[in-house]
N, C-alpha and C positions, 0 to 999 in steps of 0.2 A: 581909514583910521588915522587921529593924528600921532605926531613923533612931539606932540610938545610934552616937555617934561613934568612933572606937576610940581607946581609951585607951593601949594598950599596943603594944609595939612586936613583942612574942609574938602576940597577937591578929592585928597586920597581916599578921605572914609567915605566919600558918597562914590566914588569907581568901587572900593570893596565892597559896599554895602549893595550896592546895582547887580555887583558880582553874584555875592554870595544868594540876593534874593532871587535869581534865576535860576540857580542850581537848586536851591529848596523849592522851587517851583516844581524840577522837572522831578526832587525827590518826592517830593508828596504827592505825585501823580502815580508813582512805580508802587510805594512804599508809605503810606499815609503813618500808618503805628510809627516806625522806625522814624520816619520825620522828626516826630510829635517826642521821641524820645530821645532824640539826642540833640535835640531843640532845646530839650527842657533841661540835658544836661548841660549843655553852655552856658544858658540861664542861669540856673543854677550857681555853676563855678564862676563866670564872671560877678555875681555876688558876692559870693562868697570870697572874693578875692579883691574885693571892695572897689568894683568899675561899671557895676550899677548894668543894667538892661536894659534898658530904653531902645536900641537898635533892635536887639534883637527880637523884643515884643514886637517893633512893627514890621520887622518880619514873618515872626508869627502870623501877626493878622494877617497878613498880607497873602501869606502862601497857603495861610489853612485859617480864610476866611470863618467867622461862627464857631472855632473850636473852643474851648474853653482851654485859657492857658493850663499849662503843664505841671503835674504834681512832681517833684523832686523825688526820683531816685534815687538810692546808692548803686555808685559802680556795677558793685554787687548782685543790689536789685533789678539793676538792668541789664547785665549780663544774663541772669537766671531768665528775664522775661522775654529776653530775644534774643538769646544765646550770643557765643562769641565773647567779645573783649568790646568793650568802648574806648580803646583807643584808633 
């Protein structure tokens, strides 16, 4: 692996982005629902916090190929539907 530092702030979001889409890989393999919902809540909230989705849709596709993107939950409503907290 290298030690060099990342210089660029393009570099950092595609290491996170490579990051994060391996882990939703191995989660939507365990857990497809749970994916698909707390997928849709980041969705969601980065929306709504006006920093747009674009990554995160192509992670979407990426990890759950043919799903049809994610209906917006409340907290609430996603608590209720697969119990626990979403934090």
């Amino acid at each position: 692996m290298s030690q060099q530092p990342v210089t660029q702030i393009d570099d950092a979001v595609m290491q996170l982005t490579n990051g994060l889409l391996a882990l939703t890989h191995v989660l939507a393999q365990v857990s497809p629902d749970l994916t698909k919902g707390y997928l849709g809540i980041a969705m969601h909230g980065s929306v709504e916090a006006g920093y747009g989705d674009s990554i995160l849709k192509a992670i979407w596709e990426k990890a759950l190929p043919g799903a049809p993107l994610p209906v917006a939950l409340s907290p609430e409503d996603f608590a209720k539907r697969f119990g626990g907290s979403n934090s």
